[in-house]
PDB file of N, CA, C and O in Angstrom:
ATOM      1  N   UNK A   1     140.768 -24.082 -64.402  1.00  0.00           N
ATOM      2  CA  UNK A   1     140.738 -25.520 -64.337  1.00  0.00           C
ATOM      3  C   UNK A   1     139.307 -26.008 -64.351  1.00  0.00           C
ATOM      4  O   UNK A   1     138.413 -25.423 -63.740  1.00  0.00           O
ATOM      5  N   UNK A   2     139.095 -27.269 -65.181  1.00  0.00           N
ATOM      6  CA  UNK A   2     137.919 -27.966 -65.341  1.00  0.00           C
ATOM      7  C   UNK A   2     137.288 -28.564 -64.119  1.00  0.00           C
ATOM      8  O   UNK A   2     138.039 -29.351 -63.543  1.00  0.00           O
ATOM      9  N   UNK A   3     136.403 -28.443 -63.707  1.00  0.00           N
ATOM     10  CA  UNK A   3     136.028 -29.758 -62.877  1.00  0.00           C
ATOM     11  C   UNK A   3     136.063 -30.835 -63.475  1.00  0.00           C
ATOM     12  O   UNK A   3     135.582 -30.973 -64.599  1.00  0.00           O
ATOM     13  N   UNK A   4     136.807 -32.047 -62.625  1.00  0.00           N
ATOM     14  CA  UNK A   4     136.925 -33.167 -62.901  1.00  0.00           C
ATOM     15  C   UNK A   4     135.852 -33.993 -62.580  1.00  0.00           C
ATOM     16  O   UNK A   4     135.566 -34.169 -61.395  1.00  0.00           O
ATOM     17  N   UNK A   5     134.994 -34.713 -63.789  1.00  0.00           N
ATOM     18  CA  UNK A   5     134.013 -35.698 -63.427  1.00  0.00           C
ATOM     19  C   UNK A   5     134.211 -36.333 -62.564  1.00  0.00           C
ATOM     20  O   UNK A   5     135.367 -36.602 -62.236  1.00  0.00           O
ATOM     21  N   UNK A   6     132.775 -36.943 -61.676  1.00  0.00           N
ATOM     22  CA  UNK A   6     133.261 -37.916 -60.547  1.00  0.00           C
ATOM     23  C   UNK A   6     133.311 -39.357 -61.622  1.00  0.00           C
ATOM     24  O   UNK A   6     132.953 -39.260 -62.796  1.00  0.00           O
ATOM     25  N   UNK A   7     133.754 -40.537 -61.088  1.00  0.00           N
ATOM     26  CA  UNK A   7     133.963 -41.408 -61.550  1.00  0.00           C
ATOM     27  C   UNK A   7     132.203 -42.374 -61.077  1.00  0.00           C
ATOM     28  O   UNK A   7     131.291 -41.910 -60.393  1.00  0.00           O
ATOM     29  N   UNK A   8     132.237 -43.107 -61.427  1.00  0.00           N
ATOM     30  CA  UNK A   8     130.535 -43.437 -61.218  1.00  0.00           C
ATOM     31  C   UNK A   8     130.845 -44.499 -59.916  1.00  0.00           C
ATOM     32  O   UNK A   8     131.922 -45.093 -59.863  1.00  0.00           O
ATOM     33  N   UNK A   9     130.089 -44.628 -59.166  1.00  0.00           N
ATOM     34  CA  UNK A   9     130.151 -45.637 -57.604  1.00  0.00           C
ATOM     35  C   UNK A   9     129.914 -46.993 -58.564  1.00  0.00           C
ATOM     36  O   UNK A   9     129.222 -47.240 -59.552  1.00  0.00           O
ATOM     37  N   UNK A  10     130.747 -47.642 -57.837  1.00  0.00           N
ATOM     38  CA  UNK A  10     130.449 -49.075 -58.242  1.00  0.00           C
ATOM     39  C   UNK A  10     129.996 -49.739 -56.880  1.00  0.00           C
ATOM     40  O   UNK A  10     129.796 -49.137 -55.825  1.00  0.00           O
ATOM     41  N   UNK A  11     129.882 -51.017 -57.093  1.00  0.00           N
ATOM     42  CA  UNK A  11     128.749 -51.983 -55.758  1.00  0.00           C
ATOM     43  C   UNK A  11     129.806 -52.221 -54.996  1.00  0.00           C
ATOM     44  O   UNK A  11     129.309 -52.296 -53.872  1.00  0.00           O
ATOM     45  N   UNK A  12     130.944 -52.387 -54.890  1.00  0.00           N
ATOM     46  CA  UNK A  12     132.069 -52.144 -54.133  1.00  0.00           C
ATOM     47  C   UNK A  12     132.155 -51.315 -53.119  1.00  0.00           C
ATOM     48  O   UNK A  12     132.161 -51.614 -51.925  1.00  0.00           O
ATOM     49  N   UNK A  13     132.250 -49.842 -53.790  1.00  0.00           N
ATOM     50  CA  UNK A  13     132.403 -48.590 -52.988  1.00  0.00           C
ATOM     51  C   UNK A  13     131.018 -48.487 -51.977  1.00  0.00           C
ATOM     52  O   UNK A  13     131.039 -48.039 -50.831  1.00  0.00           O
ATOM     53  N   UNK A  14     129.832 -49.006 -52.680  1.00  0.00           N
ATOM     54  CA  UNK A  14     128.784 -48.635 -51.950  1.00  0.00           C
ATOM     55  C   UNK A  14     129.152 -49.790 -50.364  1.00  0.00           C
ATOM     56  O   UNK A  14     129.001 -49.471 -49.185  1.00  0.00           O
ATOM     57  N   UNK A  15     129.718 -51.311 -50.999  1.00  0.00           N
ATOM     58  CA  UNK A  15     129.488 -52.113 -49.729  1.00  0.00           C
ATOM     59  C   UNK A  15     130.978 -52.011 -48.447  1.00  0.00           C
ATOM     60  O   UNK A  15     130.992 -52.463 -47.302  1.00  0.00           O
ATOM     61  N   UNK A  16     131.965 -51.342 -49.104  1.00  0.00           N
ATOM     62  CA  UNK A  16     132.781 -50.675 -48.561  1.00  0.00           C
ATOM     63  C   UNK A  16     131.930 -49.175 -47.125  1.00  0.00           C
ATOM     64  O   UNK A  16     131.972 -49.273 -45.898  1.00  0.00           O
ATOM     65  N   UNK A  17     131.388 -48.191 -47.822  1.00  0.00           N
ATOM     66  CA  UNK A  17     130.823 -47.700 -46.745  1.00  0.00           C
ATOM     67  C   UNK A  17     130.002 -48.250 -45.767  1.00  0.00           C
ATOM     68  O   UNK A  17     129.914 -48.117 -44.546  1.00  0.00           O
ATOM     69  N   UNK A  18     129.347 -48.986 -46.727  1.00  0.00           N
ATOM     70  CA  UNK A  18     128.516 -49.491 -45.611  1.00  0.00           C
ATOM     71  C   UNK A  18     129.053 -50.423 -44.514  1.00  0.00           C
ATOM     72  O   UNK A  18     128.520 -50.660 -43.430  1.00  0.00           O
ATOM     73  N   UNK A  19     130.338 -50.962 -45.052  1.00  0.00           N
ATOM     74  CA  UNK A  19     130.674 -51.693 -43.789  1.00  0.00           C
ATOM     75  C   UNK A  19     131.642 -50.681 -42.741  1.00  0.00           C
ATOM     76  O   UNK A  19     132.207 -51.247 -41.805  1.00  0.00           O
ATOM     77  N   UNK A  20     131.789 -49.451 -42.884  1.00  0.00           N
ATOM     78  CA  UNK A  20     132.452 -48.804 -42.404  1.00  0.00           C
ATOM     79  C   UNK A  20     131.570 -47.451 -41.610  1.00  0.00           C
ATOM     80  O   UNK A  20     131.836 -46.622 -40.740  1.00  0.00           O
ATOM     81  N   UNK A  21     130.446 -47.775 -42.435  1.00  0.00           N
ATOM     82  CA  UNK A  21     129.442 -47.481 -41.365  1.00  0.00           C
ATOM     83  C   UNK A  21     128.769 -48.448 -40.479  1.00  0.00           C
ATOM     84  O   UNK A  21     128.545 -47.819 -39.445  1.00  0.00           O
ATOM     85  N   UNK A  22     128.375 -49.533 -40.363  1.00  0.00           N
ATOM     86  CA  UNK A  22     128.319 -50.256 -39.500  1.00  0.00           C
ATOM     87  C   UNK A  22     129.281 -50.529 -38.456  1.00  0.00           C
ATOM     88  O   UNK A  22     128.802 -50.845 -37.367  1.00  0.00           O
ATOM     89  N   UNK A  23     131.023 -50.451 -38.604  1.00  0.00           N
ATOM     90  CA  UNK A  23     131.115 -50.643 -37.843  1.00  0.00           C
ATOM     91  C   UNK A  23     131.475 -49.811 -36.752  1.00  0.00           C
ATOM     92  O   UNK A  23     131.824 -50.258 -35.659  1.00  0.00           O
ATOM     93  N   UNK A  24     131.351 -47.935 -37.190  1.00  0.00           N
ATOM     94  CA  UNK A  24     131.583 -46.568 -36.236  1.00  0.00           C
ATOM     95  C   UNK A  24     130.023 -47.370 -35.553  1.00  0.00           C
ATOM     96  O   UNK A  24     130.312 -47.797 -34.435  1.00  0.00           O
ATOM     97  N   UNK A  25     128.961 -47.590 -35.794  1.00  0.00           N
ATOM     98  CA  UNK A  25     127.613 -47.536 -34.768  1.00  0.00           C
ATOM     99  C   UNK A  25     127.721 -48.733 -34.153  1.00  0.00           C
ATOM    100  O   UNK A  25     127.072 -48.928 -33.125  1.00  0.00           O
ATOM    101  N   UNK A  26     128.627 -49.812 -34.726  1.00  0.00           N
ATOM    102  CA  UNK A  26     128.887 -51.350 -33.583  1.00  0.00           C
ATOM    103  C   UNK A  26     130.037 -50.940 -33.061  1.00  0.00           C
ATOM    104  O   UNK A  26     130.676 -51.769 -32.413  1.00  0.00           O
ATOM    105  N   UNK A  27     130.432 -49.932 -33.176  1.00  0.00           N
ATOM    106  CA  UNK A  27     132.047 -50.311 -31.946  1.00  0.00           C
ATOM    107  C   UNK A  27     131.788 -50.204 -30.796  1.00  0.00           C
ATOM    108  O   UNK A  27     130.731 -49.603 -30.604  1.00  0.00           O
ATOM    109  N   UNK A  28     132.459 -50.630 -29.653  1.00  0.00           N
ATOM    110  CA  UNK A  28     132.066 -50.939 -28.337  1.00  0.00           C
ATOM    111  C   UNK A  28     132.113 -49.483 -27.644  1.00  0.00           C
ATOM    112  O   UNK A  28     133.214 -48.938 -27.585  1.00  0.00           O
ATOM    113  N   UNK A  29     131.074 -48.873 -27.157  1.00  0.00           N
ATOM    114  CA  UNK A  29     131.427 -47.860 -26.215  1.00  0.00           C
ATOM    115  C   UNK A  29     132.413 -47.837 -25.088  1.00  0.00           C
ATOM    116  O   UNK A  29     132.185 -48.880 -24.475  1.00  0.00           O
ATOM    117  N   UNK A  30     133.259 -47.284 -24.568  1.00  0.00           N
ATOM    118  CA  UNK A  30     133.663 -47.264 -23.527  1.00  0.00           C
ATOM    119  C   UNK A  30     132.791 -47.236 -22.266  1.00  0.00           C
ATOM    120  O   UNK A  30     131.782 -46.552 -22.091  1.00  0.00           O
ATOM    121  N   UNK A  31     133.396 -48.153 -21.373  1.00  0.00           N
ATOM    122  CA  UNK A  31     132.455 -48.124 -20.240  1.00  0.00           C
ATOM    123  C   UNK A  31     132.720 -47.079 -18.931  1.00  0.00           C
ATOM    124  O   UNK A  31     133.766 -46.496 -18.645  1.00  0.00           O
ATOM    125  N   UNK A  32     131.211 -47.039 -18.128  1.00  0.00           N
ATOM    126  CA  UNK A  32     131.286 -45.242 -17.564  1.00  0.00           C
ATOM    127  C   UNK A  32     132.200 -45.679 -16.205  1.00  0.00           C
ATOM    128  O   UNK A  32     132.094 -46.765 -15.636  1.00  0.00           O
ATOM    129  N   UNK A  33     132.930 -44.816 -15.896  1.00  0.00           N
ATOM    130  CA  UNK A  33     133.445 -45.550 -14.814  1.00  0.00           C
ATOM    131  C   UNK A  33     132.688 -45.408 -13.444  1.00  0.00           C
ATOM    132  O   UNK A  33     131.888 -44.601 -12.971  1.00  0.00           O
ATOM    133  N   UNK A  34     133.450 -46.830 -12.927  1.00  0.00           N
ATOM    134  CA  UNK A  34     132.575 -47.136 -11.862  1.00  0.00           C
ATOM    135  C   UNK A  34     132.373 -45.892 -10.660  1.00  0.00           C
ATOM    136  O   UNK A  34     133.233 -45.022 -10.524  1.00  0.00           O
ATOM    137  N   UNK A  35     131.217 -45.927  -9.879  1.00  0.00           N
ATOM    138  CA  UNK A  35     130.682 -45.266  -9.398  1.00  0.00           C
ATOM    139  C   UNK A  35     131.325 -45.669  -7.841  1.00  0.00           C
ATOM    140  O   UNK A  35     131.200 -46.738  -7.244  1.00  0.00           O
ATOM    141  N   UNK A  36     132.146 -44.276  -7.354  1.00  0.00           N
ATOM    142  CA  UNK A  36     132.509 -44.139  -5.680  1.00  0.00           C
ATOM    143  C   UNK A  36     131.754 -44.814  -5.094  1.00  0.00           C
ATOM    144  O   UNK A  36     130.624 -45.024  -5.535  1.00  0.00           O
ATOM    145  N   UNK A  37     132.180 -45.310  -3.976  1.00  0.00           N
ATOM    146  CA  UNK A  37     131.713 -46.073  -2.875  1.00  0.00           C
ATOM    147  C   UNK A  37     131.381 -44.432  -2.120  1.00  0.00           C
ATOM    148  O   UNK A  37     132.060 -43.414  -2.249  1.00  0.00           O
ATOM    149  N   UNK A  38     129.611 -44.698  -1.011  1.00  0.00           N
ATOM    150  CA  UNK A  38     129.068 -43.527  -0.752  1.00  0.00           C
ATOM    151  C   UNK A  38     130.227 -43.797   0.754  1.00  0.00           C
ATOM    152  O   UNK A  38     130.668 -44.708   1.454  1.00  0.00           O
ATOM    153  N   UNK A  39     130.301 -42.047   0.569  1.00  0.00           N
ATOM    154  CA  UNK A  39     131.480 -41.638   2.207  1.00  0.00           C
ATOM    155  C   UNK A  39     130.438 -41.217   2.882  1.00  0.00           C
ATOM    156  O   UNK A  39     129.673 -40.357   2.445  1.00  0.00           O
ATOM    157  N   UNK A  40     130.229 -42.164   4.765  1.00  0.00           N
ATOM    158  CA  UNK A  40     129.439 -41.275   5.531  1.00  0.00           C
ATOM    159  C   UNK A  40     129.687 -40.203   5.881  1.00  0.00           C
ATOM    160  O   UNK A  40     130.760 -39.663   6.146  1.00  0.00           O
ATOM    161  N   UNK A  41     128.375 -39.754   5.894  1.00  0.00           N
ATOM    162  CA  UNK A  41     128.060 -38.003   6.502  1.00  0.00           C
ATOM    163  C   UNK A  41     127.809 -37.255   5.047  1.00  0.00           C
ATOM    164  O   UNK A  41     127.185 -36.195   5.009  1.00  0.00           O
ATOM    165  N   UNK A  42     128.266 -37.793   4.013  1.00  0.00           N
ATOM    166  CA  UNK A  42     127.955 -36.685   2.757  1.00  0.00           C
ATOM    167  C   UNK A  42     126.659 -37.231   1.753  1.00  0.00           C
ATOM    168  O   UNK A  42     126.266 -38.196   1.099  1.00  0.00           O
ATOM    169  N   UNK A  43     126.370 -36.028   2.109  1.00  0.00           N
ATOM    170  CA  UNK A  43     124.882 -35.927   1.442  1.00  0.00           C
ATOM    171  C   UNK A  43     124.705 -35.597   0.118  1.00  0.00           C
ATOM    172  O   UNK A  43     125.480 -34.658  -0.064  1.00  0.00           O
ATOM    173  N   UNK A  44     123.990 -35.890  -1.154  1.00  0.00           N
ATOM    174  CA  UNK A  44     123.708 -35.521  -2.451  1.00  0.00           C
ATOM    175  C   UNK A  44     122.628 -34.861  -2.456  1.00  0.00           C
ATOM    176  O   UNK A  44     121.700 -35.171  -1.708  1.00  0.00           O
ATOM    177  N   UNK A  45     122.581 -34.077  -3.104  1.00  0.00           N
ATOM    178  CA  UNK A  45     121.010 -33.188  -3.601  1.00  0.00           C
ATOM    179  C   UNK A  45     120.598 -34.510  -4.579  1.00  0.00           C
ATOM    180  O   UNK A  45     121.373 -35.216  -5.225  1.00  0.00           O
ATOM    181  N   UNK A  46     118.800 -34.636  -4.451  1.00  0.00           N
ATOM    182  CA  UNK A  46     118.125 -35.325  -5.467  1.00  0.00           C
ATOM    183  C   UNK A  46     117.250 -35.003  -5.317  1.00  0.00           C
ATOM    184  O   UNK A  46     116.843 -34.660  -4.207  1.00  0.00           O
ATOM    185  N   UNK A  47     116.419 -34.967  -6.621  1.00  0.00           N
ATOM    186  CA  UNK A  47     114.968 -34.615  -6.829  1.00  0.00           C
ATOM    187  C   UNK A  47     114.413 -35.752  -6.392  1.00  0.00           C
ATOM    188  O   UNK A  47     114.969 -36.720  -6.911  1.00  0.00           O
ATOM    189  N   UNK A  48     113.320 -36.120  -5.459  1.00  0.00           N
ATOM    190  CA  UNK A  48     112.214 -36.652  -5.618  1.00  0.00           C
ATOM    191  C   UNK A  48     110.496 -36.810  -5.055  1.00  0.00           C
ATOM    192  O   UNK A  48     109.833 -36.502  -4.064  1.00  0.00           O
ATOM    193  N   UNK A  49     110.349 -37.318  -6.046  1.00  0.00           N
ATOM    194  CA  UNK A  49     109.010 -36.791  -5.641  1.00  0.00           C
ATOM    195  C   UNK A  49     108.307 -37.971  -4.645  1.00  0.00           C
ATOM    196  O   UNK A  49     108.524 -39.137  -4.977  1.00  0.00           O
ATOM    197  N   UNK A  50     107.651 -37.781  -3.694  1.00  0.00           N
ATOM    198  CA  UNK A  50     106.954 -38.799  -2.356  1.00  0.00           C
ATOM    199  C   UNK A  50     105.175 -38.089  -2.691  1.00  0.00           C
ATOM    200  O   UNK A  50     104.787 -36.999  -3.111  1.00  0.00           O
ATOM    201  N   UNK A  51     104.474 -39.340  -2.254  1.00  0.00           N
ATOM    202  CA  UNK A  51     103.114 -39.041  -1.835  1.00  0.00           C
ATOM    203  C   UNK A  51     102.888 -38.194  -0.888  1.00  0.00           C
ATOM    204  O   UNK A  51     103.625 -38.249   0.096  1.00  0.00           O
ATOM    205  N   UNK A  52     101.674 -37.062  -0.944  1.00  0.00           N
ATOM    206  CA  UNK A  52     101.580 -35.914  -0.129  1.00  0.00           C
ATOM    207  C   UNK A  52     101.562 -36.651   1.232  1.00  0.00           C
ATOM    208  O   UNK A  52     102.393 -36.288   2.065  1.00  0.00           O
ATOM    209  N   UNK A  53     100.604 -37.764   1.583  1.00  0.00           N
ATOM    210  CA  UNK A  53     100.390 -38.311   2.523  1.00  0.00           C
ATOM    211  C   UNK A  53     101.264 -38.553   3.182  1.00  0.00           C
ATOM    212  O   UNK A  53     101.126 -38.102   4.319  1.00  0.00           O
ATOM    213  N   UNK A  54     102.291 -39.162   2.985  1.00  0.00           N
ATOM    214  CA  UNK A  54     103.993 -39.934   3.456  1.00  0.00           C
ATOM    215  C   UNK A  54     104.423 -38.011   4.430  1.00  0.00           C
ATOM    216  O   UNK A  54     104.648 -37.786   5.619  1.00  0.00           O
ATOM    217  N   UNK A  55     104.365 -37.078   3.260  1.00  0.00           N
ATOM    218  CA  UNK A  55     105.228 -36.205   2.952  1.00  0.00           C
ATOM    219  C   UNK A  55     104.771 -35.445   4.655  1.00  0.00           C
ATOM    220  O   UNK A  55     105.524 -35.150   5.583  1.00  0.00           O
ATOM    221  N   UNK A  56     103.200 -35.304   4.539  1.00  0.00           N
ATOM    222  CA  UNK A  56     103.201 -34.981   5.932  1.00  0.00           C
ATOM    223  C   UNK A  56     102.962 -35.508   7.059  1.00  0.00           C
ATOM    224  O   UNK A  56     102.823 -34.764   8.030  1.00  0.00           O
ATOM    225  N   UNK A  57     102.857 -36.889   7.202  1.00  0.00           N
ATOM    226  CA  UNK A  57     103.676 -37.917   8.343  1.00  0.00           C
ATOM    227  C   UNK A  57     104.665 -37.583   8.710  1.00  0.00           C
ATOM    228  O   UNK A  57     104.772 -37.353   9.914  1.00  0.00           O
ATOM    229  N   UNK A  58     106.163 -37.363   7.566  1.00  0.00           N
ATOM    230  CA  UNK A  58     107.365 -36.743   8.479  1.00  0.00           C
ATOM    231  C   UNK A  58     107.253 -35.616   8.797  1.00  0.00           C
ATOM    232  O   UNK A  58     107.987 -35.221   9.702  1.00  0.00           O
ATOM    233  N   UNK A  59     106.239 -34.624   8.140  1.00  0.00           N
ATOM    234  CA  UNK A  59     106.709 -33.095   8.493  1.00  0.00           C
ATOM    235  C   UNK A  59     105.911 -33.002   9.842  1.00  0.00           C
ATOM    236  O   UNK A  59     106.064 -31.929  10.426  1.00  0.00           O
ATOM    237  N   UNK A  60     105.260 -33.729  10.325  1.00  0.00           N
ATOM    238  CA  UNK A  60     104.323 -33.350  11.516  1.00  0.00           C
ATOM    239  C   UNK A  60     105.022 -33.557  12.776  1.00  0.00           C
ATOM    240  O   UNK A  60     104.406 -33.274  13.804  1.00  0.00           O
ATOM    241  N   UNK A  61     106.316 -34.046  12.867  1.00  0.00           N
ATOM    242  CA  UNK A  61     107.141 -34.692  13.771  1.00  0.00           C
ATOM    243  C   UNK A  61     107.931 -33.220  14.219  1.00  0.00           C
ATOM    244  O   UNK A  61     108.589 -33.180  15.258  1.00  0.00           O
ATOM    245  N   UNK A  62     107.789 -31.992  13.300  1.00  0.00           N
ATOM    246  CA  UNK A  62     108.483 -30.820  13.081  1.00  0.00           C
ATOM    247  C   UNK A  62     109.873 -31.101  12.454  1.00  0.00           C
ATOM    248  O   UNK A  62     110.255 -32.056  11.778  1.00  0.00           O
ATOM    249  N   UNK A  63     110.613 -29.818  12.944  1.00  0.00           N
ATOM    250  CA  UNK A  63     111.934 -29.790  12.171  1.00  0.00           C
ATOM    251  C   UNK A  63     112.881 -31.237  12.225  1.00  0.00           C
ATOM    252  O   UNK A  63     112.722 -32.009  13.170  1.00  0.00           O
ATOM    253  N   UNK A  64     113.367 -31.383  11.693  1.00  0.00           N
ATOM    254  CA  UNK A  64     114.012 -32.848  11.457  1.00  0.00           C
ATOM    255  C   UNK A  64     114.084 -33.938  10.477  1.00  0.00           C
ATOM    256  O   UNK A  64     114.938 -34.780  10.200  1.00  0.00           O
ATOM    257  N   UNK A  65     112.534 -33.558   9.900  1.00  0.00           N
ATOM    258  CA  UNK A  65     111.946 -34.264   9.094  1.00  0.00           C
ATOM    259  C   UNK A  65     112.687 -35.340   8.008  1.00  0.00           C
ATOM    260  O   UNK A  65     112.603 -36.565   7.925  1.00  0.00           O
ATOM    261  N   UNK A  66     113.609 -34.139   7.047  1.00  0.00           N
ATOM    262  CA  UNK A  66     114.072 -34.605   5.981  1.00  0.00           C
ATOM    263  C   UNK A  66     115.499 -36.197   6.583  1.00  0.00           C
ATOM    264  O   UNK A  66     115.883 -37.164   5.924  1.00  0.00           O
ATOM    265  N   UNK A  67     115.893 -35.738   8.112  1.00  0.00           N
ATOM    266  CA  UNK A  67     116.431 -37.120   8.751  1.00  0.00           C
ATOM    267  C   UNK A  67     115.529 -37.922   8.975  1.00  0.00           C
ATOM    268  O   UNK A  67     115.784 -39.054   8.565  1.00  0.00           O
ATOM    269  N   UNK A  68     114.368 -37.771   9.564  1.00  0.00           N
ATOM    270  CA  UNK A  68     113.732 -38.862   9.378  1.00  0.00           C
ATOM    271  C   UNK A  68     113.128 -39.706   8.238  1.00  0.00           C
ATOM    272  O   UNK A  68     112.969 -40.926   8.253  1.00  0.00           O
ATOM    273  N   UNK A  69     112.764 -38.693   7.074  1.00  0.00           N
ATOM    274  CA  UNK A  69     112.648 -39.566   6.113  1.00  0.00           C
ATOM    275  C   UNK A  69     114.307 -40.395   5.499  1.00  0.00           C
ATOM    276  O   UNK A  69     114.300 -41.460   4.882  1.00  0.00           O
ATOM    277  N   UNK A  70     115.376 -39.749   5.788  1.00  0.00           N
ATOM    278  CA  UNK A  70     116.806 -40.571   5.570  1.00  0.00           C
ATOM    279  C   UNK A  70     116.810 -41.886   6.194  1.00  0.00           C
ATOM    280  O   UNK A  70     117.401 -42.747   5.542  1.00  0.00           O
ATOM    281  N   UNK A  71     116.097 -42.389   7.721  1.00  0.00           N
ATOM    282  CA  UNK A  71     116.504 -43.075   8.521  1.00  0.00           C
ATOM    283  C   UNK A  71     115.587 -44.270   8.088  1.00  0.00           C
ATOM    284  O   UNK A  71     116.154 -45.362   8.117  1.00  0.00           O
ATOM    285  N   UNK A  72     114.070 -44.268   7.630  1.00  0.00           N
ATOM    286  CA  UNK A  72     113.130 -44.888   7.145  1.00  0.00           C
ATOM    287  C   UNK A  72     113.255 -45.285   6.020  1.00  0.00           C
ATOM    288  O   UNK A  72     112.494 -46.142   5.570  1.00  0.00           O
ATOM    289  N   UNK A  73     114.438 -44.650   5.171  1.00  0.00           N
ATOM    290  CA  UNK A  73     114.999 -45.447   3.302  1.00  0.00           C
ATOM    291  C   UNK A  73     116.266 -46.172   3.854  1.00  0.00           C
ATOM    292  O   UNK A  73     116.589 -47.158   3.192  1.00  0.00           O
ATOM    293  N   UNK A  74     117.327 -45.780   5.318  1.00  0.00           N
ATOM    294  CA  UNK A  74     118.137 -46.684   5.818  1.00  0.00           C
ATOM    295  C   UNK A  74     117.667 -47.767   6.025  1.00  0.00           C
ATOM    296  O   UNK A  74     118.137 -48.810   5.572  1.00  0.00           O
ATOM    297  N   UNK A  75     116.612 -47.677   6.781  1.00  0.00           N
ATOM    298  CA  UNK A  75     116.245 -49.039   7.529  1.00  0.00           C
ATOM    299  C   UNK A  75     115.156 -49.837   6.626  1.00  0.00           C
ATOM    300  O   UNK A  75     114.780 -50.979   6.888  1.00  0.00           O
ATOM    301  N   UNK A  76     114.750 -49.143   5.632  1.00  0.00           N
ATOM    302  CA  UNK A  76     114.735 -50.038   4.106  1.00  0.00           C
ATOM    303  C   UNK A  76     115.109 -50.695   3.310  1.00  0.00           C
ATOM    304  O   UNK A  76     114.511 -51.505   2.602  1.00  0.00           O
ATOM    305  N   UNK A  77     116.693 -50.252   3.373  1.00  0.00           N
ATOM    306  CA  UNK A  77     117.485 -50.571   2.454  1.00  0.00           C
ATOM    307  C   UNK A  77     118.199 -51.734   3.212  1.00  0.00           C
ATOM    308  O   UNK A  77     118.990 -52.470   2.623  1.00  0.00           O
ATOM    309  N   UNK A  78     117.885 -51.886   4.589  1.00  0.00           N
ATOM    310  CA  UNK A  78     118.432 -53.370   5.508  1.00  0.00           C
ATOM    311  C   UNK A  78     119.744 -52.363   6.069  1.00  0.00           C
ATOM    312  O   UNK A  78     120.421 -53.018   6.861  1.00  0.00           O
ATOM    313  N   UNK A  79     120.074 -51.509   5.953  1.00  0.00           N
ATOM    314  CA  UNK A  79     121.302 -50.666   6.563  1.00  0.00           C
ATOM    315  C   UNK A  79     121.585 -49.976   8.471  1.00  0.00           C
ATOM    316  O   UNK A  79     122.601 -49.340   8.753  1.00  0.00           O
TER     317      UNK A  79
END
């Protein structure tokens, strides 16, 4: 069997994709769902990084530290 010529694009076909590509990159994403309300007592791991200075203000208080820096972003946050 021959290969069958393609037929030549007309300005149609071209404005056909293109609107069918525009509209897969405009369709509405789904939205992320909403985020749990935080349960006391449970804690998350997070990276972050604090000024050395801050860092050993709490550690000089000894072990405890990482609550005290918790209690000083509470009472930041108006909580």
């Amino acid at each position: 069997m021959a290969d069958q010529p393609r037929r030549p694009r007309t300005l149609s076909d071209a404005r056909t994709e293109a609107e069918a590509a525009f509209k897969r990159t405009t369709a509405k994403v789904a939205e992320a769902p909403a985020r749990k309300t935080a349960l006391p007592g449970v804690r998350e791991l997070v990276s972050l990084r604090i000024d050395q200075d801050v860092l050993e203000y709490f550690r000089e208080g000894g072990p405890g530290w990482q609550e005290r820096i918790n209690e000083a972003l509470r009472k930041a946050a108006g909580k």
